[in-house]
Phi, psi and omega in degrees: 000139181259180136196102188076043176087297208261125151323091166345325191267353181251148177260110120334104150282298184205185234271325214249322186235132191208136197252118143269105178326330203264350188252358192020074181243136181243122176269129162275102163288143183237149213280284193114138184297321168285338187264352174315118176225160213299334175300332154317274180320298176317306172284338161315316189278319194311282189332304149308313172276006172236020129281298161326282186297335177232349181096009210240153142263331187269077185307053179271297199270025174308119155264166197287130184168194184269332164300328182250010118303312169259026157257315169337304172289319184290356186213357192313164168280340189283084224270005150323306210279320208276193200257133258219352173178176221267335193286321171253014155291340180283298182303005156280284146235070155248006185263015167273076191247185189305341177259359184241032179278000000 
């Protein structure tokens, strides 16, 4: 069943990746070299340093804090949203410590 293109059975992870649920097939988009941007890189580092800072993969279980505020901003879909260079993804996080995490 459709609506508007998209398939009941599909899943939207982000822009780039999509599940059918029902062939449990995973779609890959590719960017592409010319269309590559720094929101790219930024969300790959979002990912990694909130693997660094907390050890977990399994992003369920977030509590309200300053970590689950920049994997939000760090992964949003909206690649506007993300962190726009390396510099204030660093500042973001050193602004992470053990009491607002």
């Amino acid at each position: 069943m459709t609506h508007g293109g998209v398939r009941y059975s599909e899943i939207f992870i982000n822009e780039y990746i999509r599940i059918d649920i029902t062939t449990k097939t995973v779609y890959y988009c590719h960017v592409g070299f010319s269309n590559y941007e720094i929101c790219h890189e930024t969300y790959a580092l979002t990912r990694l340093c909130y693997y660094i800072l907390t050890g977990r993969t399994n992003l369920e279980k977030q509590r309200e804090g300053a970590i689950k505020s920049f994997w939000i901003k760090g992964t949003s879909t909206d690649r506007a949203a993300r962190f726009q260079s390396v510099d204030t993804l660093l500042t973001a996080v050193r602004a992470i410590t053990d009491n607002n995490m």
